[in-house]
Each structure stands twice: as C-alpha cells, then as structure tokens.
C-alpha positions as CSV (number, residue, x, y, z in Angstrom):
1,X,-24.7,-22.2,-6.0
2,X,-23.5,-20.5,-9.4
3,X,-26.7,-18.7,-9.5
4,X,-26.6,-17.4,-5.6
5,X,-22.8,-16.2,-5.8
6,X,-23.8,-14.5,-9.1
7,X,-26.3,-12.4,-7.6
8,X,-24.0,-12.2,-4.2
9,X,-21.8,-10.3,-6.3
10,X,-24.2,-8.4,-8.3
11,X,-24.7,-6.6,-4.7
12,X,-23.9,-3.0,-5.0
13,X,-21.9,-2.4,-2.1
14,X,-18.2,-1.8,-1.5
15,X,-16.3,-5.3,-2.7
16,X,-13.9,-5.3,0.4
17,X,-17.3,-6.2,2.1
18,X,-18.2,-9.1,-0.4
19,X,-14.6,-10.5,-0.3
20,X,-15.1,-10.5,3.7
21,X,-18.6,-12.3,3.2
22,X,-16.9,-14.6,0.4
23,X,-14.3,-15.4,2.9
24,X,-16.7,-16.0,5.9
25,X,-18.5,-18.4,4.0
26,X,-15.3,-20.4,3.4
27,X,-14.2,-20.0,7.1
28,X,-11.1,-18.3,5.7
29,X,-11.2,-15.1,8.1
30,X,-8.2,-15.3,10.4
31,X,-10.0,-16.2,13.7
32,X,-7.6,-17.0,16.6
33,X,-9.4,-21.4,16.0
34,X,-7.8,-21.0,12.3
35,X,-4.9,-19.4,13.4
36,X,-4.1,-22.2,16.1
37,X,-4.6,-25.1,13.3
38,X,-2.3,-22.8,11.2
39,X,0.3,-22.5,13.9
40,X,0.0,-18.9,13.8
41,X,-1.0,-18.4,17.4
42,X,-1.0,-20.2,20.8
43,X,-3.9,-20.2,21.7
44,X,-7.4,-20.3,19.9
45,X,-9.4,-18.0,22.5
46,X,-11.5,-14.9,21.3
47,X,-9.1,-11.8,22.2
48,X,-12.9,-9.7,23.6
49,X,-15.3,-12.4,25.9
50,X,-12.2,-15.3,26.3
51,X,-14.1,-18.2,24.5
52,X,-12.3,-21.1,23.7
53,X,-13.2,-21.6,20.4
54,X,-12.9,-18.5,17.9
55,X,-14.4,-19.3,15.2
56,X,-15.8,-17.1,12.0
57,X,-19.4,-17.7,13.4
58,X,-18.1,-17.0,16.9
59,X,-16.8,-14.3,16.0
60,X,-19.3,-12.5,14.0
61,X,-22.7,-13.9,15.5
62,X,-21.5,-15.6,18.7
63,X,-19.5,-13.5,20.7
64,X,-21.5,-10.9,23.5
65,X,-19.8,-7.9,21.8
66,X,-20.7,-9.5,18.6
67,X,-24.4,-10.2,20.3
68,X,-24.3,-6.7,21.4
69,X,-24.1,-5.0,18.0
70,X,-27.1,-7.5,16.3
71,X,-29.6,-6.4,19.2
72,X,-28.9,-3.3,18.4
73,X,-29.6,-3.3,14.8
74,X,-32.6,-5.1,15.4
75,X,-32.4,-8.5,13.6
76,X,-34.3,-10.7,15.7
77,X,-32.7,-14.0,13.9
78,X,-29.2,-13.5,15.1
79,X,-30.2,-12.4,18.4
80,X,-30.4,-15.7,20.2
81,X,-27.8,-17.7,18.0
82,X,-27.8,-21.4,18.2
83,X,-24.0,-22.8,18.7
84,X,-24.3,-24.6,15.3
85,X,-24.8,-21.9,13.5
86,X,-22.5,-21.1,10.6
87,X,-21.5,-18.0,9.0
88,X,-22.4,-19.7,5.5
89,X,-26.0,-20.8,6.9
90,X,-26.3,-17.2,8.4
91,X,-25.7,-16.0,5.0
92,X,-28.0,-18.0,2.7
93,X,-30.9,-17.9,5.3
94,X,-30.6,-13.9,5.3
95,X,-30.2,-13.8,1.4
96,X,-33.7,-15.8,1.2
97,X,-35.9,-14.2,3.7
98,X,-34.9,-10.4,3.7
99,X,-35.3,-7.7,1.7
100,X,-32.3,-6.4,-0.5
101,X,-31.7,-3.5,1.6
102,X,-31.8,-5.2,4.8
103,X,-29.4,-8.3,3.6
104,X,-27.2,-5.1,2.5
105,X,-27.1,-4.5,6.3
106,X,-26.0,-7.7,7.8
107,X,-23.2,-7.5,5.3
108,X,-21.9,-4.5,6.3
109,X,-22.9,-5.1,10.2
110,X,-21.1,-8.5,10.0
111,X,-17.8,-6.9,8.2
112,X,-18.2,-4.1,10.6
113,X,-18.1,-6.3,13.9
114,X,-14.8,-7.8,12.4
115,X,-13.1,-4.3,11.5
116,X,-13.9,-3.7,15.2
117,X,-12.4,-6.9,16.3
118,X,-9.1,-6.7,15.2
119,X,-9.0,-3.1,16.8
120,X,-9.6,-4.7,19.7
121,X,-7.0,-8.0,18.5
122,X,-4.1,-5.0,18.0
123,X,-4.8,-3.5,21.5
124,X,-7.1,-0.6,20.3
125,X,-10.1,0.9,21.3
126,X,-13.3,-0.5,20.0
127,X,-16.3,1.9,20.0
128,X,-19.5,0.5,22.0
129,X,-22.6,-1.3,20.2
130,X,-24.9,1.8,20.0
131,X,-21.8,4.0,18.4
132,X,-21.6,1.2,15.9
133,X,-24.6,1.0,14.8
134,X,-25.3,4.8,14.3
135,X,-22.0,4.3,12.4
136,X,-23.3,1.4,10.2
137,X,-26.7,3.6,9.5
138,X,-24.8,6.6,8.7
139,X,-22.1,4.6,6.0
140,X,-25.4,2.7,4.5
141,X,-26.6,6.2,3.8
142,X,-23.6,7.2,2.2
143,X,-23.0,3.8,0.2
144,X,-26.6,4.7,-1.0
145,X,-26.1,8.5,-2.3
146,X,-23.2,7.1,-4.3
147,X,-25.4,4.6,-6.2
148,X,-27.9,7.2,-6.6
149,X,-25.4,9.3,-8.0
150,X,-24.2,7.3,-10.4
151,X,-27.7,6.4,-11.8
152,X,-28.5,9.6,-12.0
153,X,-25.1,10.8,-14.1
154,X,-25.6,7.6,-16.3
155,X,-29.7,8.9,-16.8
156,X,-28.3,12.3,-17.8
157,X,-26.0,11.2,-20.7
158,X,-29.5,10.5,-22.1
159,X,-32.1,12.6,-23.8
160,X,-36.0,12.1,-22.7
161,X,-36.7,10.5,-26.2
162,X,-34.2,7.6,-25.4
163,X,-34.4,7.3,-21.2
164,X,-37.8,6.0,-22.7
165,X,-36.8,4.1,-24.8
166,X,-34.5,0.9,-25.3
167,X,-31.5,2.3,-26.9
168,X,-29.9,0.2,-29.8
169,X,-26.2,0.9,-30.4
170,X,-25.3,0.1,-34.0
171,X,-22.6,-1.2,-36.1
172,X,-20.7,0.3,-39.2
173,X,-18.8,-0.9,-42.6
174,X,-16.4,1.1,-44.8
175,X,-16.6,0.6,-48.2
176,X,-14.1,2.4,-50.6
177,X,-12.6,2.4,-54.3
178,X,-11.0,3.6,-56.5
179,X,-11.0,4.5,-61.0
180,X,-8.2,5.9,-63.4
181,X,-8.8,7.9,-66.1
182,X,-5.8,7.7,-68.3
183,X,-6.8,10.0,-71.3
184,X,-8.0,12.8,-68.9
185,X,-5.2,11.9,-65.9
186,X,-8.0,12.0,-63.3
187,X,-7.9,9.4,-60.3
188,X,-11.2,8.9,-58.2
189,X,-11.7,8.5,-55.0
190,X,-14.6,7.4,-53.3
191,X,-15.7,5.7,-50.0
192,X,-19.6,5.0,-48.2
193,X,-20.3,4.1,-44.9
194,X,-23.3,2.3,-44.3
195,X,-25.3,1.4,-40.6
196,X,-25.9,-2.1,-39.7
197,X,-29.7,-1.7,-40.4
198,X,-28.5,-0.8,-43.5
199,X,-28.8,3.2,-43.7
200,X,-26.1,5.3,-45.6
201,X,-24.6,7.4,-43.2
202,X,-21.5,9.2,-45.0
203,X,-20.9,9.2,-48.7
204,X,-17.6,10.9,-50.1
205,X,-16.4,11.2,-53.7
206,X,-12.9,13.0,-54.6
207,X,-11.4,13.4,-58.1
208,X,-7.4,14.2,-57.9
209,X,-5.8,15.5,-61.2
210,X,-2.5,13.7,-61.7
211,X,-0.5,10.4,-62.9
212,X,-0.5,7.1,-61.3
213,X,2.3,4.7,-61.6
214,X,2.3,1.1,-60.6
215,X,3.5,0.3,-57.3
C-alpha cells in the first residue's frame, strides 16, 4: 500500500480533499454510525434519507441524495452500489480503472457530497444534484488553470536552450591563502573558486602594503 498512498498523494488537487479521501478510507469521517459508537450522538441515522446506519460509504455512495449526485456525473460504477461496498474499495477500484482526470473527479465529487452533508447536518440549505455537479465541473476547471499556471511560470524561469534540455545544478569550493613578504612589507591575498566538474569560475588575487603581527 506504500506505493498507492505515494502516488494518492502525488495527486495535484487541493489537500483538504486528499485528507477527506485519507480519512474515508479509514472510516474516520464523523458519520452519525461513528458518532453513536463515540457517544457523540443519539442516534446513528443519516440526517437527509433517515437510514439507520450512517456510515462513510452510506454517506458518500449509499444515500439517494448521495445516489443523486453520481447519476449525475455520470459514473456508471457507483450508480447501483452494492451494500458492501466500502469507501476504501470504492477508492482503489476507481484509482485502477480510470483515467487520472476522471479519479480527480470522484475525489472531489465524493468530498463535495460530504461538504453538502453537513450543510444539510447544521440545518442549511443544500443545493440540488444538477447545481452540484455544474459546481464540481466548474471548480475542476479552476483547480486545472492553477496547475497550468504554475507549469507555465516554472517553464518561463527557463531559456529555450535548457527547457530542452536536462538542467544540471552544480556545486562550488572556495579555496583561499595567504603570503608575507617581510623585506618588501607586502601581504597577499588570494582566493579561486572552482565548479564541481571542475571549471574555474572566479579567481582573485590582492596585494596590501603593510605590517603583520602575530595574533
């Protein structure tokens, strides 16, 4: 599992999104079942269809308002859910057999469907499945102009020569020293820095008239 949670979050969307799939996968979302167990509430029903047993997957995948949303964003897996289905099999099945783009989508559509759920648990207004889905298209579009942006600024700090090129960043090492000439009272000065594929970069030599005295 190293290798999968590495590349989970490798993902290039916002990481309160990741921490709510990380926390999914665990069953660690506050769903009304893990509250009861917790003695945090009196009851273990879903607060929007009444079910019995609100669960992460119930809540995300299970629920008809959930079920609502995931018809509408058209992923026919999650459509007819079966009632063993867990949010950590929902997540490693998507992560194997869709594209990037589209797995970048059930992320955000399943941490979407929970944002919308607690509206709903503090007595708000929840916006309808078609409303949230041109929502999710629309912050999917804008998560992707960022990332194209920042390519772009890091591809401009570049000149054509070396965006074709792999660029190889280099080390340096100071060497300095120093001579007395007592009959003439001349001290030298003189210092060379030199690359690590061993180029001389800087070389700087500087006679000072004067005395020295021990120190």
């Amino acid at each position: 599992m190293a290798s999968w949670w590495s590349s989970y979050w490798a993902i290039q969307i916002p990481k309160k999104i990741l921490h709510f799939g990380w926390k999914g996968f665990h069953e660690t979302l506050p769903s009304f079942s893990g509250l009861l167990r917790r003695h945090s509430s009196p009851h273990s029903n879903c607060p929007i269809c009444g079910f019995g047993n609100d669960t992460n997957a119930h809540v995300i995948f299970w629920c008809s308002f959930s079920q609502g949303i995931w018809k509408q964003m058209s992923f026919p897996f999650l459509t007819s859910p079966k009632e063993d289905l867990t949010f950590k099999g929902v997540l490693l099945y998507a992560s194997e057999v869709l594209e990037k783009e589209v797995f970048e989508k059930v992320l955000i559509s399943a941490w979407t469907i929970w944002f919308e759920r607690n509206k709903k648990s503090h007595g708000r207004t929840i916006r309808t499945p078609h409303q949230i889905k041109i929502w999710i298209s629309s912050y999917y579009d804008e998560i992707c102009r960022e990332r194209n942006k920042t390519k772009k600024g890091v591809s401009t700090g570049c000149t054509s020569e070396q965006s074709n090129a792999e660029i190889e960043f280099l080390s340096y090492r100071l060497y300095v020293d120093a001579a007395i000439s007592t009959p003439q009272n001349v001290i030298g000065f003189g210092a060379v820095i030199f690359s690590s594929d061993k180029q001389m970069k800087v070389a700087l030599s500087k006679p000072l008239q004067g005395k020295s005295f021990p120190i």
